[in-house]
C-alpha positions, 0 to 999 in steps of 0.5 A, a space after each residue: 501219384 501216377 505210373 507213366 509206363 503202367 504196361 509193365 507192371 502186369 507184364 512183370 509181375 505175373 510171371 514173377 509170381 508164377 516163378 516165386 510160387 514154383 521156387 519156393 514149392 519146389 524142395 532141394 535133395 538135401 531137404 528130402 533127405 534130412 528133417 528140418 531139426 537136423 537140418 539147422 544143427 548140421 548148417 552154418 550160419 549163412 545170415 539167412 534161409 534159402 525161401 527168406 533169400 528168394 523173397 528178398 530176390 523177389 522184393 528187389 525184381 518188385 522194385 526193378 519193375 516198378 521203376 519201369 514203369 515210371 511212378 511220378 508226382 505231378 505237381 500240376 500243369 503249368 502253361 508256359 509262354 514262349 517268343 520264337 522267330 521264324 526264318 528260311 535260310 535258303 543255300 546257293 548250290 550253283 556252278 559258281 559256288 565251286 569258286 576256290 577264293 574261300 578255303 576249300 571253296 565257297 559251297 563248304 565255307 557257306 555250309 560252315 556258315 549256316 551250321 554256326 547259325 543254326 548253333 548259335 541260334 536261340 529261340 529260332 525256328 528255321 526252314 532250309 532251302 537250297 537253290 540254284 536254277 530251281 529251289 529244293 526243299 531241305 526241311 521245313 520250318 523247324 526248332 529241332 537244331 540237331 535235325 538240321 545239322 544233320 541235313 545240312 552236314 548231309 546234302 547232298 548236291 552231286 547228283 544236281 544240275 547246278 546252273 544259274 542262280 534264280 533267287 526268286 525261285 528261292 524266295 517262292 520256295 520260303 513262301 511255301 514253308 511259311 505257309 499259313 504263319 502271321 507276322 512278318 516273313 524272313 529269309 537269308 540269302 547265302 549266296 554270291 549274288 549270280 550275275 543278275 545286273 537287277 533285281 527289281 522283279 525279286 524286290 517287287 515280289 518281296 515287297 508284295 508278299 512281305 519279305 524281308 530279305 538279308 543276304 551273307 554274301 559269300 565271296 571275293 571281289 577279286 573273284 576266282 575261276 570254276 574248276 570241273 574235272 581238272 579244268 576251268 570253265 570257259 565262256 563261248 569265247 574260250 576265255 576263263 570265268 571268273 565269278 566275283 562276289 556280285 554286290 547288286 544283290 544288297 539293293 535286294 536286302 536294303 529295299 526289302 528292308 534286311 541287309 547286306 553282310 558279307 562273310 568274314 572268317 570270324 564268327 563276326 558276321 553270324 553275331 551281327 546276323 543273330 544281332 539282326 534276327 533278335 529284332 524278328 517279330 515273334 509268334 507267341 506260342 503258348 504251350 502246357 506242361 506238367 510239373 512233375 517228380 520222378 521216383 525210378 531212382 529211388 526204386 532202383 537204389 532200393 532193388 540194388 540193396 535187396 539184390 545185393 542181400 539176396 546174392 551174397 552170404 552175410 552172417 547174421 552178425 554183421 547185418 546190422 553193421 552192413 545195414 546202418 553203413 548202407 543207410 549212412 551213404 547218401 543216395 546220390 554219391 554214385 548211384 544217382 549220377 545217372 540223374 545228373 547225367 540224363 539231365 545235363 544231356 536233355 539241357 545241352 541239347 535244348 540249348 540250356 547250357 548254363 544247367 548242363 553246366 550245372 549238372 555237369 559239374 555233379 557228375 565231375 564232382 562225383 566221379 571226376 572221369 575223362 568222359 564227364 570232364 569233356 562233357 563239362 567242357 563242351 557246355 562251357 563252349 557252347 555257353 560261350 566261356 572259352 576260358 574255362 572250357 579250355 582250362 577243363 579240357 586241359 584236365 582230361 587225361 586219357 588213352 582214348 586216342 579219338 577222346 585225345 583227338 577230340 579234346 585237342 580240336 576243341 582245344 584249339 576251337 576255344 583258343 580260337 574263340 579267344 584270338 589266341 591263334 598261335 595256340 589254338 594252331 599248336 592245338 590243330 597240329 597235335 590233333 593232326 597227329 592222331 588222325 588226319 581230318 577235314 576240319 581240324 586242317 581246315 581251322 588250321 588255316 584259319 587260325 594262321 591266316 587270323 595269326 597273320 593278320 593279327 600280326 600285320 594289325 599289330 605292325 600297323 598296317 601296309 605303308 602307302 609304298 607297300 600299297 602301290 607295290 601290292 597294287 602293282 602285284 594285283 595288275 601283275 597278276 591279272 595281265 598273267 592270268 588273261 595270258 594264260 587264258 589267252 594260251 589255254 585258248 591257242 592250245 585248245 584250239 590248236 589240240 582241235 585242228 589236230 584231232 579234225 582229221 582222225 576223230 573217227 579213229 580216236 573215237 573208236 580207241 576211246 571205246 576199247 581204251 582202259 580207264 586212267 587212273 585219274 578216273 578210277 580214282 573219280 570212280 572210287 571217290 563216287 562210290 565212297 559217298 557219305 551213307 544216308 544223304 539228305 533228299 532235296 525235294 523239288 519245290 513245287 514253284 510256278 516259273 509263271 513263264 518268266 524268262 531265264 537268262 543267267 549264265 550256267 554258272 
């Protein structure tokens, strides 16, 4: 047996001593006055003396540092062998990522993407990389899935000059973060594929550094405008960009050797991604660890019993009632939930869900509270057992309104997960009701749009007249959309012949002109920034000269 912490001991134990000897040395009034025969005539019985009372203390304070200094039994080293895959999932962060075709637009949706990834890997070291004209290094190639949720959810790209989208730059990046590392070289592409027609430079590249690429191609065929600062972005023209969702790119995949998938709003394409990276030649890590058994539980029962003799009177009479009642418990019936507790909570976080399940469901046992059922619930998600989630976070009752809030969205998060979307929508809207938040409003219209096309599966699917009438629709639409561009180019042009005469007066009242609301508003937005967003760090790529022609989105 070993202490893992035996700093404590010397640092505790002695001032104990010192403060043990001073209070048993130091004699009360009372004991001045009266001789000890007189003095165990005139006493009630209080079950026992003051030093033996002090000593009793002084056992319990033993026990309380003992236990922090961790005494363990190391059964032994045992060396374990683990398989882990690498990948570099690099984030497309241009213009044209601000496309409104996916809910709210295709930057966030593909950041929901790689944060489903990234929770449902397994046995997956990942690296992060955003992109756009140039590439910057989010993290390195890393296990810690809770660090790269962080930084993902945290990225921040305002501050970033998104034009153009130079995928070799981010192929060039994920080469910096493997490094040294054997065996083969994978990376994601979340991206809408820019406007390159041809990727022969990309795909010899990769070729010749052993790449293998796959692309979640995020986007519409129809496509959508770019919105800035209330208006659409427009070509040297004057007409309306619209960004497609660029399908050349699947060249890139499939001569390399990955592939092409696009972006559903199920978690459809993240299984057949993870289904993909399951086939990843792996590096073997060998690594040892001590098989070990903890005693601070233990020390701390004992100390709890002996500060409970120490503080409180008990006649003489009922110790050894009170003594056979204490030794009758078992130690873990409340005690030692903590042990359960801590252990359930290192198992969720490594991803080992069916053991926070198990030790979950000890805590649940034990004390049946709302903040262990939730806990318990929260593993049942996450090992993929929906139904029994649900059914555990519908026993949760509570006056916590953010514990309501947050069993409710996860409530309708399992409906989801089990196509039931019209409860998993009754789920979002009384979570709604407690407080107003982005991604619960978000899988809200997820859910409905899942619900409406659940409906029209369910019907049959659209007849050959209702696809000519939708067909019609669609070349309705688009001849309504190049007039208004073609009207939004009149009046700009006919807001410039106006302005040509008295541009130095306008631009002299736009000086002194006070700040419209709209742009306090823009101000204010700016200054509320998330605190601590994750730093992009510029790779430190070779551009080698090439010429860049993308257009700025």
């Amino acid at each position: 047996m070993r202490f893992l912490d035996p700093e404590f001991i010397p640092l505790m134990l002695i001032p104990s001593f010192l403060l043990l000897y001073l209070v048993l040395t130091n004699r009360s009034g009372v004991d001045r006055i009266f001789s000890p025969e007189i003095l165990r005539k005139i006493r009630l019985d209080q079950g026992m003396s003051k030093k033996m009372r002090l000593i009793t203390l002084f056992i319990a304070l033993s026990f309380m540092i003992l236990a922090l200094a961790r005494p363990v039994y190391e059964k032994g080293v045992v060396e374990v062998e683990s398989k882990r895959a690498y990948l570099v999932i690099a984030l497309d962060i241009s213009r044209s990522m601000k496309a409104r075709d996916l809910y709210p637009d295709r930057l966030s949706f593909a950041k929901r993407k790689v944060e489903k990834l990234i929770e449902a890997s397994r046995n997956l070291a990942i690296g992060l990389v955003a992109y756009a004209e140039g590439a910057f290094i989010v993290s390195p190639i890393t296990a810690d899935r809770e660090a790269l949720l962080y930084l993902l959810k945290h990225l921040d790209t305002e501050m970033l000059s998104m034009k153009g989208t130079n995928i070799l730059a981010a192929l060039r990046s994920a080469q910096l973060l493997y490094g040294g590392r054997e065996g083969e070289k994978n990376i994601l592409l979340v991206t809408d594929g820019g406007d390159q027609k041809e990727f022969k430079r990309e795909i010899q590249w990769a070729q010749k550094e052993g790449f293998k690429v796959f692309v979640l191609g995020i986007g519409s065929e129809k496509g959508a405008p770019i919105e800035e600062d209330g208006h659409y972005l427009t070509d040297e023209k004057g007409n309306i960009v619209i960004v497609r969702l660029n399908r050349e790119i699947e060249e890139l995949a499939r001569a390399t050797g990955g592939e092409f998938i696009k972006a559903t709003l199920s978690t459809e394409d993240i299984e057949r991604l993870l289904e993909k990276i399951g086939g990843f030649q792996r590096g073997e890590e060998r690594e040892k660890i001590v098989d070990r058994v903890e005693f601070y539980p233990y020390l701390l029962t004992l100390a709890l019993a002996f500060l409970f003799l120490a503080l409180f009177d008990i006649p003489s009479s009922q110790k050894a009632f009170l003594a056979l009642l204490f030794l009758s418990l078992p130690l873990s019936g409340g005690l030692l939930d903590f042990e359960h507790i801590r252990e359930g909570e290192k198992a969720y976080r490594s991803g080992n869900y069916q053991r926070a399940i198990r030790e979950f469901e000890e805590v649940v046992k034990a004390k049946g509270s709302p903040e262990s059922l939730y806990d318990l619930a929260n593993s049942y998600y996450k090992a993929g057992e929906y139904k029994r989630a649900l059914e555990t976070y519908s026993r949760i009752e509570t006056d916590d309104r953010e514990l309501e809030f947050r069993k409710l969205y996860n409530m309708g998060n399992s409906a989801f997960m089990m196509e039931e979307y019209q409860k998993a929508i009754e789920f979002y809207e009384k979570a709604l009701e407690i407080r107003d938040d982005p991604d619960a409003r978000h899988n809200l219209e997820l859910a409905k749009k899942m619900l409406k096309r659940k409906e029209e599966e369910k019907r049959g699917g659209e007849n050959g007249e209702e696809r000519d009438q939708k067909k019609k629709e669609d070349r309705k639409g688009r001849e309504e959309e190049k007039r208004d561009g073609d009207r939004e180019k009149e009046k700009r042009e006919r807001e410039e012949r106006g302005k040509k005469g008295e541009r130095g007066k306008s631009e002299g009242r736009r000086e002194s002109s006070p700040i419209s609301d709209r742009e306090e508003k823009k101000w204010h937005k700016n200054l509320e920034q998330r605190a601590l967003p994750t730093l992009l760090y510029k790779a430190p790529v070779e551009r080698e000269g090439e010429r860049y022609d993308e257009h700025p989105w």
